[in-house]
LOTOR-779883 format. One line per 3 residues: number of its first residue (from 0); for each residue x, y, z of N, C-alpha, C. Coordinates in pm, whole numbers, plus 50000, padded with zeros to 5 digits. Example, Ala and Ser with C-alpha at 12.3 -4.5 7.8 and 13.67 -1.06 7.14 Angstrom:
2
0 = 51319/49431/50780/51230/49550/50780/51320/49670/50780  51285/49775/50708/51367/49894/50714/51290/50003/50787 $
% end
This chain:
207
0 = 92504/38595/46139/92368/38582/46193/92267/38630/46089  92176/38547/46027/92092/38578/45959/91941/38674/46051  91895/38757/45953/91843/38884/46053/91688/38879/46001 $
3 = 91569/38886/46051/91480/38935/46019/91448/39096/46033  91375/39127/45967/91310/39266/45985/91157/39276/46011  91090/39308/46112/90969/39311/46085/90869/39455/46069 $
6 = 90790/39481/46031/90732/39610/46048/90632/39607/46040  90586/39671/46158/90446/39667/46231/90333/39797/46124  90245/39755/46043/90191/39854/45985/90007/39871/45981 $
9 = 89967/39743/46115/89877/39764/46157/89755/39844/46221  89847/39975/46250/89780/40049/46337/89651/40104/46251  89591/40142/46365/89420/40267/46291/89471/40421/46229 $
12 = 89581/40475/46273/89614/40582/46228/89506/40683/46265  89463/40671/46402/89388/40770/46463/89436/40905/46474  89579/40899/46480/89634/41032/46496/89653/41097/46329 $
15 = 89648/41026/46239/89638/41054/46111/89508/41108/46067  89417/41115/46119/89279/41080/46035/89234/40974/45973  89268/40885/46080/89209/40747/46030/89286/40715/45890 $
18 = 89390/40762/45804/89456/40725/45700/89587/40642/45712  89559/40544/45662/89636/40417/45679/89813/40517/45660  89875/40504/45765/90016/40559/45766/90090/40498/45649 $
21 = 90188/40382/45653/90203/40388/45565/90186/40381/45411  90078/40451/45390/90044/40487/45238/90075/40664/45221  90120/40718/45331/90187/40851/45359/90274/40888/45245 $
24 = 90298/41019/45180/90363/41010/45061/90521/41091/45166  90596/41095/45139/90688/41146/45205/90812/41178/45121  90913/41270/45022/90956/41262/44967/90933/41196/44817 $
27 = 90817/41167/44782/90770/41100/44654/90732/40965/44681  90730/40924/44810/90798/40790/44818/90680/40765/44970  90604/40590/44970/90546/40540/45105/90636/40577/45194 $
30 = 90618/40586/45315/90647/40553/45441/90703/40428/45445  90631/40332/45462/90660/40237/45433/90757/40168/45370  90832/40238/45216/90914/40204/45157/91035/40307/45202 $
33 = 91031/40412/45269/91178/40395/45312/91208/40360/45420  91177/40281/45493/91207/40237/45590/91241/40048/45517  91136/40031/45402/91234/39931/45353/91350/39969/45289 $
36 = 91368/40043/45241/91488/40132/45162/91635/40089/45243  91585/40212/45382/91652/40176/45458/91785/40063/45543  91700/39975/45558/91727/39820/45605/91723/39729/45513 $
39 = 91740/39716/45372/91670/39634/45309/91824/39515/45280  91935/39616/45285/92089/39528/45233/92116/39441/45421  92068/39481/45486/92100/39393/45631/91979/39284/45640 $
42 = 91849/39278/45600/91765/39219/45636/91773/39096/45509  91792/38957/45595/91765/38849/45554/91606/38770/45482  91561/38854/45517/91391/38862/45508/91301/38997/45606 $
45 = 91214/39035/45495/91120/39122/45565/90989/39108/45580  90938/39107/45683/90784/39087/45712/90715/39183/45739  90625/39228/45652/90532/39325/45703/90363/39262/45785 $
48 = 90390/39292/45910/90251/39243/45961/90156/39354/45950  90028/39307/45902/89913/39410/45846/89802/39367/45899  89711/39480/45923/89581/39392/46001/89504/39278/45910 $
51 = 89530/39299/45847/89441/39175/45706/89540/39179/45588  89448/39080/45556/89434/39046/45357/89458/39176/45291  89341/39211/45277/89309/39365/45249/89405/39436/45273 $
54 = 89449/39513/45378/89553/39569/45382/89703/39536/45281  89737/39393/45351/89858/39372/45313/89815/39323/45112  89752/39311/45060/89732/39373/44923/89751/39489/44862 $
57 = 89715/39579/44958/89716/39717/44890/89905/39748/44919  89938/39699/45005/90105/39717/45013/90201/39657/44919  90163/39511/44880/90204/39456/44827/90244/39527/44667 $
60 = 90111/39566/44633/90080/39604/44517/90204/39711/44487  90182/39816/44595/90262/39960/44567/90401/39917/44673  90485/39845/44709/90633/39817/44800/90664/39753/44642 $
63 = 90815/39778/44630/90871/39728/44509/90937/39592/44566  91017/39549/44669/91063/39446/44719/91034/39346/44728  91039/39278/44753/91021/39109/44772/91012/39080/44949 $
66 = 90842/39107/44993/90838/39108/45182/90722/39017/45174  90723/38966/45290/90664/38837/45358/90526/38904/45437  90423/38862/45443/90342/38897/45492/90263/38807/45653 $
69 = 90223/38909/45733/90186/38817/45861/90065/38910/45915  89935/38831/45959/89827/38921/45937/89781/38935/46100  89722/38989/46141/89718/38976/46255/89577/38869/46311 $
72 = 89551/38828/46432/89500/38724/46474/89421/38800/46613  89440/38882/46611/89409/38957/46742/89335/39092/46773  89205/39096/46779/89162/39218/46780/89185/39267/46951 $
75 = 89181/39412/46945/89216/39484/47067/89358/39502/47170  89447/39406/47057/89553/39445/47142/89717/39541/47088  89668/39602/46982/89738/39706/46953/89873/39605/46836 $
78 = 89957/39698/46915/90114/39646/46832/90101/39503/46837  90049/39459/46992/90112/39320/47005/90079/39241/46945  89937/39263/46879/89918/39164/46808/90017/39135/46690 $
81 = 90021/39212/46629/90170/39248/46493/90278/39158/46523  90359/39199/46651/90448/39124/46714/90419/38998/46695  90331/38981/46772/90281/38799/46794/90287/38727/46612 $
84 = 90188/38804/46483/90188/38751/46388/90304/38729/46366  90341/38828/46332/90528/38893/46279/90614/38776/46328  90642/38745/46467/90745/38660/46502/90682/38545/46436 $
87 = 90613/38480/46455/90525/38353/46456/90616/38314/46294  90565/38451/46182/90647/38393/46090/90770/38395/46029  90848/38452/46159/90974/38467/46155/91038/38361/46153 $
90 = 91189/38393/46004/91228/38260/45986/91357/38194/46077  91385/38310/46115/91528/38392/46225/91568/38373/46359  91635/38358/46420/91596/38359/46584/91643/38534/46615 $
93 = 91636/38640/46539/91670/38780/46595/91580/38817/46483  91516/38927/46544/91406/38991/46479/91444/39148/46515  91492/39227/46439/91432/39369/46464/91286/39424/46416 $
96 = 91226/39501/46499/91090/39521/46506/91072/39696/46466  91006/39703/46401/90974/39845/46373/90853/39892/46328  90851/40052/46331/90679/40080/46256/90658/40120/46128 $
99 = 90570/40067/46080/90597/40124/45902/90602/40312/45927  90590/40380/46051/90602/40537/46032/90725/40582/46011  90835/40486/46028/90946/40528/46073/91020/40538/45963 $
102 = 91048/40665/45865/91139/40620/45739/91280/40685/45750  91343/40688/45861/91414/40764/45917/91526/40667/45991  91492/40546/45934/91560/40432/46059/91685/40402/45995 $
105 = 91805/40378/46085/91993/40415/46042/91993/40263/46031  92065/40203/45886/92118/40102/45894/92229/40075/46015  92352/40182/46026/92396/40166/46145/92387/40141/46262 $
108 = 92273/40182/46293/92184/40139/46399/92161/40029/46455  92068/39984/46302/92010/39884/46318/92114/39749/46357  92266/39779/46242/92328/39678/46289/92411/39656/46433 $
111 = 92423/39820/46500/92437/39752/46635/92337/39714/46729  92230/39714/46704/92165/39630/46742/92121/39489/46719  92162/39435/46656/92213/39320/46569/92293/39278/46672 $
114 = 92397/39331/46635/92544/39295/46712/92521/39267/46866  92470/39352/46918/92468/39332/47041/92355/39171/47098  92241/39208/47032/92215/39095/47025/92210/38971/47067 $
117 = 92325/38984/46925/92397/38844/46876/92492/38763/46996  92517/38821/47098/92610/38787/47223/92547/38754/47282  92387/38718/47319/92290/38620/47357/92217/38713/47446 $
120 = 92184/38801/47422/92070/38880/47445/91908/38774/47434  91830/38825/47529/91708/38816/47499/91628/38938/47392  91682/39047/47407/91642/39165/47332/91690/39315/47398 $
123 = 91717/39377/47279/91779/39480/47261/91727/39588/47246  91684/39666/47372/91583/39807/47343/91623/39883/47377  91667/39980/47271/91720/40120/47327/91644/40218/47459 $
126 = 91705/40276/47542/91641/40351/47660/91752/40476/47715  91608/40612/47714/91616/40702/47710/91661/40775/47841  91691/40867/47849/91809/40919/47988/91649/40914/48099 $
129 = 91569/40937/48043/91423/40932/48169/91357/40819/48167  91415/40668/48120/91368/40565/48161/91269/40475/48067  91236/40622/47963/91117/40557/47826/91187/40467/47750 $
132 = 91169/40380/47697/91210/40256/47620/91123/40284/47468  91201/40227/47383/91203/40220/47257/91150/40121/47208  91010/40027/47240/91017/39941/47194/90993/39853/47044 $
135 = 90939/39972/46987/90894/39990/46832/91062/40017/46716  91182/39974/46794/91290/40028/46746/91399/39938/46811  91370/39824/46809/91448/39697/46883/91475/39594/46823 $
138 = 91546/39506/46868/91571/39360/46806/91546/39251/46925  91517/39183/46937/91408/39045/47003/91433/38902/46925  91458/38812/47073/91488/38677/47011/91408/38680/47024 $
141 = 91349/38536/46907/91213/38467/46861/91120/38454/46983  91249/38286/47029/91140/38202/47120/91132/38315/47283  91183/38366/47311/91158/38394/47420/91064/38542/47415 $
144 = 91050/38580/47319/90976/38704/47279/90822/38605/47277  90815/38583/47220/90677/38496/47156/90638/38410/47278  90687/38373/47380/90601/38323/47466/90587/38420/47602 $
147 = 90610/38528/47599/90631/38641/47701/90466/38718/47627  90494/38700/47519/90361/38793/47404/90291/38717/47436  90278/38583/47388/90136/38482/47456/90116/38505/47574 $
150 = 90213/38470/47697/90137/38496/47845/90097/38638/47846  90136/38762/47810/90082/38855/47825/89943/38858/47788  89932/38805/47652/89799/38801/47608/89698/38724/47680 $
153 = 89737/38655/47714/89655/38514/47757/89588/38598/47913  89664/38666/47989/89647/38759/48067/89539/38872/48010  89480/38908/47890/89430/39048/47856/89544/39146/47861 $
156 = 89638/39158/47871/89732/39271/47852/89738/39302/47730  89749/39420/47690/89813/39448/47543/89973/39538/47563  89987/39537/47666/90105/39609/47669/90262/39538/47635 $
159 = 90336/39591/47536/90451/39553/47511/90564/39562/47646  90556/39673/47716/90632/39668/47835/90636/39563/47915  90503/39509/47905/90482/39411/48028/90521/39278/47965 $
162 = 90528/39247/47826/90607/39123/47792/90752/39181/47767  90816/39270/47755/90922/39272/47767/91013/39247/47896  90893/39263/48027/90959/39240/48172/90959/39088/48192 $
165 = 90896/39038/48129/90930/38881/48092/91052/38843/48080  91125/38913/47996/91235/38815/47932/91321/38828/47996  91429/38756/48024/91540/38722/48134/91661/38797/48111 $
168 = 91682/38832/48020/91763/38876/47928/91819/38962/47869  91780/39123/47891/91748/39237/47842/91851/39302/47834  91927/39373/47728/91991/39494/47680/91915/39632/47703 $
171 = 91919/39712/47817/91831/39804/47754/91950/39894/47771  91958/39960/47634/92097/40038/47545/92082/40194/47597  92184/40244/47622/92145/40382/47682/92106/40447/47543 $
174 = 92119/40567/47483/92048/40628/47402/92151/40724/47354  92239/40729/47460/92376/40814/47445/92466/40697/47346  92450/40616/47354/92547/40498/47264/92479/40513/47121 $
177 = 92326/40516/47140/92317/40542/46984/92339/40687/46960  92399/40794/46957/92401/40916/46933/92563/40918/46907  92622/40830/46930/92751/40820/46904/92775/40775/46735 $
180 = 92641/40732/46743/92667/40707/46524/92562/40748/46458  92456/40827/46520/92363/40906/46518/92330/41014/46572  92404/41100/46559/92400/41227/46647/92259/41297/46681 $
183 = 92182/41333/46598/92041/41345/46542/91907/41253/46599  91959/41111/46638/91890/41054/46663/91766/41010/46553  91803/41043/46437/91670/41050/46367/91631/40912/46345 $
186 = 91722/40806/46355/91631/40675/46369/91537/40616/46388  91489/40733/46559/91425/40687/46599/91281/40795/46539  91292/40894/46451/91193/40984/46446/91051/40889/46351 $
189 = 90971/40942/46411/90835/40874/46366/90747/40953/46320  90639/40898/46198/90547/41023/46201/90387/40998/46269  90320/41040/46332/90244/41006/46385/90101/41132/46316 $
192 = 90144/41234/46297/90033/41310/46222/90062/41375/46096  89972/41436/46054/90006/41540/45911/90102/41601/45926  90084/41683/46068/90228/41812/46094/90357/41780/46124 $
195 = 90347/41639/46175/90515/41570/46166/90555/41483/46025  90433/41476/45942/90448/41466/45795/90556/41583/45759  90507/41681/45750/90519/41818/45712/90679/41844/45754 $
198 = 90656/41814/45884/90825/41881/45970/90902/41753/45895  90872/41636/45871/91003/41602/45810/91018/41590/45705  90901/41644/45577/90954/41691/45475/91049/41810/45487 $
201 = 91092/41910/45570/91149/42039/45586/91268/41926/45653  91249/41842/45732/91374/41806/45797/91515/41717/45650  91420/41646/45544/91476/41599/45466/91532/41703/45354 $
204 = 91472/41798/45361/91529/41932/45255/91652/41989/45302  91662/41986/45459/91782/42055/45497/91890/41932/45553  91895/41806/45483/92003/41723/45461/92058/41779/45310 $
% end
């Protein structure tokens, strides 16, 4: 099964100080780029969706890889818009979806989520012993993702939950299955401010 990767790196970074996340230095190194680091020997192609031109220039410039760009089309509706670009230029029918914060994400992981998938899943979202879902940390067929995202939109929704109750199809993975090849869970760790900057520079020192 040939695999896309996509990564959502649109956001405002309000919880940052308005500083574009992944341009985050983290170990010497973007945000951004280890999370391509990461995934880069499983992914058939990578798409970074960016709110613009602009943006996805300044990435281009500083990511060493060879990634596909998808811009967004949608003001006010958060991730989804990303999603919506992202799939649109997906070349794949399985997409894993992620955030450029995340440089922490397990190839292992990623490929059982792949795997599972691949057995004709509509999409594959990990979920937590209290019911929270993962959806920034999943894999999603094309066509049925992308028209669940349009009717949502077409509705004013921006919520990812509510196109995910769309799809017919759903894996949602207990959380205890990924801890079985991730004990740590750190896959799923994200950075969202300076001080979780900070904690996982201390978290990468004591690997």
């Amino acid at each position: 099964m040939q695999k896309t990767v996509l990564i959502l790196a649109g956001g405002q970074g309000r919880r940052f100080h308005s500083f574009d996340k992944c341009f985050a230095m983290l170990d010497n190194k973007l945000l951004i780029q280890h999370a391509i680091d990461n995934i880069s020997d499983l992914a058939d192609e990578i798409i970074v969706a960016a709110r613009d031109e602009q943006q996805g220039e300044k990435i281009s410039a500083r990511v060493h890889d060879k990634i596909n760009f998808a811009f967004d089309t949608l003001n006010g509706f958060g991730p989804l818009a990303g999603f919506l670009s992202g799939l649109e230029q997906a070349s794949f029918a399985y997409s894993l979806v992620i955030g450029c914060d995340m440089p922490f994400v397990t190839e292992s992981v990623v490929k059982l989520l792949f795997e599972i998938a691949s057995t004709g899943y509509d999409a594959v979202v990990p979920r937590w012993e209290n019911e929270m879902l993962e959806p920034l940390h999943a894999v999603y067929r094309r066509e049925p993702m992308l028209a669940a995202i349009r009717d949502t939109v077409k509705r004013g929704d921006a919520m990812i939950y509510h196109a995910i109750s769309q799809l017919k199809d759903v894996c949602f993975l207990p959380v205890n299955r990924i801890r079985e090849i991730d004990p740590e869970l750190k896959t799923f760790r994200n950075i969202n401010t300076p001080f979780e900057l900070k904690k996982s520079e201390k978290f990468l020192c004591s690997k």
